[in-house]
C-alpha positions as CSV (number, residue, x, y, z in Angstrom):
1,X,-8.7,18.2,4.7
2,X,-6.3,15.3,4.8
3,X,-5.5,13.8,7.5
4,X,-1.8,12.8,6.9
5,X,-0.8,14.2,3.6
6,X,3.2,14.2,3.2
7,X,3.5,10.6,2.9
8,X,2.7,8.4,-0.4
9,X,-0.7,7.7,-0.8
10,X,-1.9,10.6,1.0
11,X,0.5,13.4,-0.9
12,X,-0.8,11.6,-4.2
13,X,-4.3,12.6,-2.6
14,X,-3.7,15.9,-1.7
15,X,-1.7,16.7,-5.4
16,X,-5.0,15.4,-7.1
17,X,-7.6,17.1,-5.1
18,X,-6.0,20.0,-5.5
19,X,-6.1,20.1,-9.0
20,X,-10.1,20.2,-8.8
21,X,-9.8,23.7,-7.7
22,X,-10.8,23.0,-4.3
23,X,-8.7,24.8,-0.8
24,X,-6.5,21.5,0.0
25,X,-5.6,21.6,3.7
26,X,-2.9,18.7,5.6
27,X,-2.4,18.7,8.9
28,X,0.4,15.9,9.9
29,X,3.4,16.3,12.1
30,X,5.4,16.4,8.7
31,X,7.8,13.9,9.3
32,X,7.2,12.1,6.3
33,X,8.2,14.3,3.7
34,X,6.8,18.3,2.6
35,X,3.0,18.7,1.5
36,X,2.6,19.4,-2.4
37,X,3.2,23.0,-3.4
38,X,-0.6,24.6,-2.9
39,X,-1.3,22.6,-0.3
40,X,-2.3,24.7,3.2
41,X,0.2,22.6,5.5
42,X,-1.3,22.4,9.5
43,X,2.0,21.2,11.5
44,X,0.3,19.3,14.4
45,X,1.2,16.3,16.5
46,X,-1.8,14.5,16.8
47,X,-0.8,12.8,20.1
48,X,-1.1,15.7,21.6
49,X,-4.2,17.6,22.6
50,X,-5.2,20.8,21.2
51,X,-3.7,19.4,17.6
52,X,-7.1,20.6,16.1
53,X,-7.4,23.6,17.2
54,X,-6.2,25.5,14.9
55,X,-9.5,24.0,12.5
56,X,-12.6,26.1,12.5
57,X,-15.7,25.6,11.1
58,X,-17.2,23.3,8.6
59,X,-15.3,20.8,5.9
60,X,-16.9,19.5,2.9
61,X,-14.4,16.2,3.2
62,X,-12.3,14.7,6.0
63,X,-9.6,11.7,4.3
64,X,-8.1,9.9,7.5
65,X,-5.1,7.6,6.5
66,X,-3.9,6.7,9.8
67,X,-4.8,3.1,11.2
68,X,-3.4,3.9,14.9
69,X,-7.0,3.8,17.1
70,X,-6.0,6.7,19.1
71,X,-5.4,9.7,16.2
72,X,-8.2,8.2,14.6
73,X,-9.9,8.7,17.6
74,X,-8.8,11.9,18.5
75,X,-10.1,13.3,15.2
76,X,-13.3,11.8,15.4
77,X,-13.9,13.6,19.2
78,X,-13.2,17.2,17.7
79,X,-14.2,16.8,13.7
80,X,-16.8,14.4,13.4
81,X,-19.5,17.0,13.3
82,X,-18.1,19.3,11.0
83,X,-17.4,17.0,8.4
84,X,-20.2,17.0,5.3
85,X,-18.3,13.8,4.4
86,X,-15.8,11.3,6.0
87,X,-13.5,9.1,4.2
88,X,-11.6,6.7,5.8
89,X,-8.9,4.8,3.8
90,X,-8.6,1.5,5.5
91,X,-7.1,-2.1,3.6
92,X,-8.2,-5.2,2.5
93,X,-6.0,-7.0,4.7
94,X,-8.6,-6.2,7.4
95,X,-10.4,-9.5,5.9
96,X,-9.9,-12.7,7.8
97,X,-9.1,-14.8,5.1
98,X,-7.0,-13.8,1.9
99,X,-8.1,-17.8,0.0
100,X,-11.9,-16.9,-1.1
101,X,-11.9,-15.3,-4.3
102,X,-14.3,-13.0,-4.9
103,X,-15.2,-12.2,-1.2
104,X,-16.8,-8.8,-0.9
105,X,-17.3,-6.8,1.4
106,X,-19.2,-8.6,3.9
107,X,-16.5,-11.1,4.6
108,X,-15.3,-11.4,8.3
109,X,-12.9,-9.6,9.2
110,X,-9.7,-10.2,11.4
111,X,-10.4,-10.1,15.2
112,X,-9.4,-6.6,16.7
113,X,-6.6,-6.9,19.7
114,X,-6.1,-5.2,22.7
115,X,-4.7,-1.8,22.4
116,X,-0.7,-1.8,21.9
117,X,1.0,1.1,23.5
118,X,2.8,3.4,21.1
119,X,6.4,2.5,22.7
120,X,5.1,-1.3,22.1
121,X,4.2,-1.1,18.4
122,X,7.6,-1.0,16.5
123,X,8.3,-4.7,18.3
124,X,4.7,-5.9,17.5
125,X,3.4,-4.6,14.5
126,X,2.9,-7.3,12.0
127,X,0.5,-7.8,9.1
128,X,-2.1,-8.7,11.7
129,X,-1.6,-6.2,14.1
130,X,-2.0,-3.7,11.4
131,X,-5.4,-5.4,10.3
132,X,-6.5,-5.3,13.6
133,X,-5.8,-1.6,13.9
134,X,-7.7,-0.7,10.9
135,X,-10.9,-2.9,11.5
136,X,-10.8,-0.8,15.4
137,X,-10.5,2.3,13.1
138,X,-13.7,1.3,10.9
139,X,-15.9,0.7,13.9
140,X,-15.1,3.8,15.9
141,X,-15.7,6.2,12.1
142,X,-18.6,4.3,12.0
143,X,-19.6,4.4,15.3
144,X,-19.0,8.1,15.1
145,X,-19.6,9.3,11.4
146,X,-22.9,7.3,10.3
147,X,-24.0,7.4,7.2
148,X,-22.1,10.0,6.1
149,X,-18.8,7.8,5.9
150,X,-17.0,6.0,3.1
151,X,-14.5,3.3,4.0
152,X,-12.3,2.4,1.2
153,X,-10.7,-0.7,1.5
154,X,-7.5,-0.7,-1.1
155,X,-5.4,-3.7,-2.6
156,X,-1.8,-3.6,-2.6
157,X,-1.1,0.1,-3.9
158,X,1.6,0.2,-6.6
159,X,3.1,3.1,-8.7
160,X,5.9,5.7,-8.7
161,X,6.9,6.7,-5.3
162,X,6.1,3.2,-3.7
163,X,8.5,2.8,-0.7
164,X,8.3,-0.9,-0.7
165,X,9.3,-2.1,-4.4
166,X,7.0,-4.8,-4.1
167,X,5.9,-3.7,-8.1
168,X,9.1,-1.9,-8.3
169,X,11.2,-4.2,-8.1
170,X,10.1,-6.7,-10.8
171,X,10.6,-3.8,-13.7
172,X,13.9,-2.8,-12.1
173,X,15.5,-6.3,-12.0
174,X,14.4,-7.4,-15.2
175,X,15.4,-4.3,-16.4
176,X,19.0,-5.2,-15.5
177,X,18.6,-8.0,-17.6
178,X,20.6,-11.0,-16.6
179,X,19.4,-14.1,-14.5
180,X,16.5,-13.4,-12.4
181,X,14.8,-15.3,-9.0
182,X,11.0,-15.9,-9.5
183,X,8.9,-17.9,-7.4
184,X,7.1,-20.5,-10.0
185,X,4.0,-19.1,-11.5
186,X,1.3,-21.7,-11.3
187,X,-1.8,-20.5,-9.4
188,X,-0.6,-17.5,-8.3
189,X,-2.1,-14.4,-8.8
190,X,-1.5,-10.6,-8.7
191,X,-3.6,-7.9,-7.8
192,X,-3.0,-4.3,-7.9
193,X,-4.1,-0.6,-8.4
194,X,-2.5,2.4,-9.4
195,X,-1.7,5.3,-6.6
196,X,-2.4,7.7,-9.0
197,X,-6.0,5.4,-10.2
198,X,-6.9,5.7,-6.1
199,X,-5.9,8.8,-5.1
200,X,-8.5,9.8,-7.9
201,X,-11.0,7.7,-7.1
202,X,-11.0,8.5,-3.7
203,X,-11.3,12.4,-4.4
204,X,-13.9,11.8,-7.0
205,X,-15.7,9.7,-4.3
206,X,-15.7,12.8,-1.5
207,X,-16.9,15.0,-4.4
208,X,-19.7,12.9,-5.3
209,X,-20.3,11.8,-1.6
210,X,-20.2,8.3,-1.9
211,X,-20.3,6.4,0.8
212,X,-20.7,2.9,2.4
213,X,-17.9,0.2,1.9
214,X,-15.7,0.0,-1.2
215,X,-12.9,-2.7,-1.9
216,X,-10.5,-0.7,-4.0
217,X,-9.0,-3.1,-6.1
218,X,-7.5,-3.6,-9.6
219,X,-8.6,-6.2,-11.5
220,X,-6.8,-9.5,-10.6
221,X,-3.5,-10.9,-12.8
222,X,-2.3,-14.6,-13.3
223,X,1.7,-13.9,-12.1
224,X,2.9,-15.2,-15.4
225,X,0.7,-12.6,-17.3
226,X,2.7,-10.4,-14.8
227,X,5.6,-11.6,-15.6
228,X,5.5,-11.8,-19.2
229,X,3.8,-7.9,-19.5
230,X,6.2,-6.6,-17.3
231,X,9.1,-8.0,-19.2
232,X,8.0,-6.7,-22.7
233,X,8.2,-3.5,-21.6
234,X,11.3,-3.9,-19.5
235,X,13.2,-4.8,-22.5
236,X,14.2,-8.4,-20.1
237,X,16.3,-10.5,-22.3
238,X,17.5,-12.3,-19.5
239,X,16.9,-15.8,-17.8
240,X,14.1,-16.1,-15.4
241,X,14.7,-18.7,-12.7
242,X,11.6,-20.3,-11.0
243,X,11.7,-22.0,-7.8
244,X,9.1,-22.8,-4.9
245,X,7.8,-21.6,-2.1
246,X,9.7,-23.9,0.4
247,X,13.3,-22.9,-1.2
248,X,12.4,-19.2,-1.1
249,X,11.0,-19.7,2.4
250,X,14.2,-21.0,3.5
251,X,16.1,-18.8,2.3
252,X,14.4,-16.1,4.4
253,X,12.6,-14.4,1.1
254,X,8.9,-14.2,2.4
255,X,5.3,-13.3,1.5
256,X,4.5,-9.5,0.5
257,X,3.8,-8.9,4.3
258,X,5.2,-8.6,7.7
259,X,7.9,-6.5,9.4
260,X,11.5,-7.6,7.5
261,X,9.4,-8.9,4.9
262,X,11.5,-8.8,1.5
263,X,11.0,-5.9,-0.9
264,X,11.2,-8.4,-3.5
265,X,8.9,-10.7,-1.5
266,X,6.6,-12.7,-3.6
267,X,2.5,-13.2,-3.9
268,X,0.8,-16.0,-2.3
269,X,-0.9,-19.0,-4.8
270,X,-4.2,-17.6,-3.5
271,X,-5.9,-15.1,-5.3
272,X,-6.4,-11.9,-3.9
273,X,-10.2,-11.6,-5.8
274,X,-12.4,-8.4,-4.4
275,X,-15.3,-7.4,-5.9
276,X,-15.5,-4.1,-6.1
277,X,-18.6,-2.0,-5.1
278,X,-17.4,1.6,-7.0
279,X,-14.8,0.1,-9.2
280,X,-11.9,3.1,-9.2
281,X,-10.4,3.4,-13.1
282,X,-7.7,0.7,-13.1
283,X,-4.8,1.1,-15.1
284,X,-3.6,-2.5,-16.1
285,X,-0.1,-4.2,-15.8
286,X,1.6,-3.0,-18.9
287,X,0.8,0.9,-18.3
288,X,1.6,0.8,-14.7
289,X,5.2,-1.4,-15.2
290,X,6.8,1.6,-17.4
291,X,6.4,4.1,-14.2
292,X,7.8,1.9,-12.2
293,X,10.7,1.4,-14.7
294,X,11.2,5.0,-14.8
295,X,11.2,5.2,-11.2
296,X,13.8,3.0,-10.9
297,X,15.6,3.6,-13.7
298,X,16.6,7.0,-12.6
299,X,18.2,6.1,-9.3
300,X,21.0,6.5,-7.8
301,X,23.6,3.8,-7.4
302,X,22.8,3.9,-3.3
303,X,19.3,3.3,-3.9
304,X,19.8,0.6,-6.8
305,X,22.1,-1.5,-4.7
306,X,19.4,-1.6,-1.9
307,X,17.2,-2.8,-4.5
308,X,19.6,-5.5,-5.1
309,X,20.2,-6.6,-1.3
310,X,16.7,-6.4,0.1
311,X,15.0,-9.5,0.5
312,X,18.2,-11.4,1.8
313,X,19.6,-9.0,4.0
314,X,17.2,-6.8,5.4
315,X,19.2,-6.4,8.2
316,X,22.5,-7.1,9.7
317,X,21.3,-10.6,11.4
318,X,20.8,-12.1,7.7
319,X,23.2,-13.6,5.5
320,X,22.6,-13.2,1.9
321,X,22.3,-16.8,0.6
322,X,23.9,-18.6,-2.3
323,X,21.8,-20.0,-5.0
324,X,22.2,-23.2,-6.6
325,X,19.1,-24.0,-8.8
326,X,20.2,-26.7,-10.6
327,X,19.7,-24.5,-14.0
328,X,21.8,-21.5,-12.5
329,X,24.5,-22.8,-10.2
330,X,26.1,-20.4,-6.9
331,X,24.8,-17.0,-8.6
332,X,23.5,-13.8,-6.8
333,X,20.2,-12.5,-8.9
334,X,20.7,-9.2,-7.3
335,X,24.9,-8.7,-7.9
């Protein structure tokens, strides 16, 4: 049973455990998107009571994607002891600091908040606030589940399908060719993993019962590697512009995190170094980049010219900005 299901991560879940031959159930208001063909869809509103009714008996596996305390909660109350196994997909941005590379699992986390009403959220939530929530959802599936839990803690999730473009977008644009913005390379680091590598990782890991705490991570990428791989098989024949953090600061293009953040935000200089307790399979940059070029490449002209404007007009209150470099003068990367 998935808890979720017609969204990304958890539809990429669902489409892989259903494919071990197992009875794949989804129960999520649907909102999100349809659950993959096969799939036993259980409409529900989990705010609501009575929105597990309609589950009887025992379940070999339980995958809870949601970070809001209250479903995660509500699930727990009713199908906690039914479960066989529990996992609980939570993120490593539930660690306190993102500067320590290779910090494990033991590192301190964030400091949980007070509970935000639901009416509340859509002005608050923030990279923190979603931390926050997802270290409250560890300790209450903890709390509840014992040692029959598995918390998996992924990177930053890349791959076909990903509503954000943070991968996306660098395949797309240098696919395009022409001059393109980067932020400069030096000391900074990537770090990603697959949606299809984690989705079956995480169903392998219910099969096998594996539990404890995992940091689901890819292995870790100097940006100019990135760059450099990613171009090769974008076919990029283009000019790549570097320029620091400060300029793109000011010009309102910020870190891959926050609400408005860019989609064609940029990594921080720290690495983002996990170990990894269960290491999923990894795919690395080069055989990841060509699905996100054929992801893009096969969009429409609406989508494409968001893919251009995001970042420096993410909404109406921004003004796209007008670059002069010094090596490129009063250009727009995305036109």
């Amino acid at each position: 049973m998935v808890l979720g299901g017609t969204a990304w991560l958890g539809r990429e879940i669902a489409h892989t455990a259903l494919l071990t031959g197992a009875e794949i159930f989804c129960l999520a208001r649907g909102d999100s998107g349809a659950v993959t063909e096969d799939v036993h869809f259980v409409q529900a509103d989990r705010t609501l009571t009575g929105a597990f009714d309609r589950l009887d008996g025992e379940w070999d596996e339980f995958i809870e994607l949601a970070n809001e305390l209250d479903l995660v909660e509500s699930a727990l109350d009713v199908l906690a002891d039914r479960a066989r196994h529990w996992t609980l997909v939570s993120t490593v941005s539930m660690y306190r600091r993102n500067d320590e590379p290779g910090t494990d699992k033991t590192a301190e986390p964030v400091e949980t908040a007070e509970p935000v009403e639901p009416a509340e959220r859509a002005e608050t939530d923030g990279p923190t606030d979603y931390a926050q929530a997802k270290v409250a959802a560890e300790r209450a599936s903890t709390a509840r589940i014992g040692d029959k839990l598995l918390i998996a803690r992924p990177g930053l999730i890349v791959g076909p399908g990903d509503p954000s473009d943070r991968f996306g977008h660098w395949p797309a644009l240098l696919r395009r060719g022409r001059r393109v913005l980067a932020p400069t390379t030096a000391e900074r680091f990537v770090q990603v993993i697959d949606v299809g590598d984690l989705a079956t990782w995480i169903v392998a890991a219910g099969i096998s019962g594996v539990t404890g705490i995992v940091n689901a991570v890819g292995e870790s990428h100097v940006f100019d590697n990135f760059l450099s791989e990613v171009s090769d098989v974008a076919g990029f024949a283009g000019e790549l512009v570097t320029v620091d953090d400060a300029w793109l600061l000011k010009h309102d293009v910020h870190y891959w995190a926050g609400p408005g953040h860019s989609r064609c935000g940029f990594p921080s200089l720290t690495p983002h170094l996990r170990s990894v307790a269960t290491p999923p399979t990894s795919l690395p940059v080069a055989s990841s980049a060509p699905s996100g070029t054929r992801f893009h490449g096969c969009l429409n002209m609406k989508r494409l010219a968001t893919v251009r404007a995001h970042g420096f007009r993410d909404s109406a209150r921004r003004k796209k900005p007008t670059f002069s470099t010094g090596r490129a003068k009063d250009w727009h990367p995305w036109k």
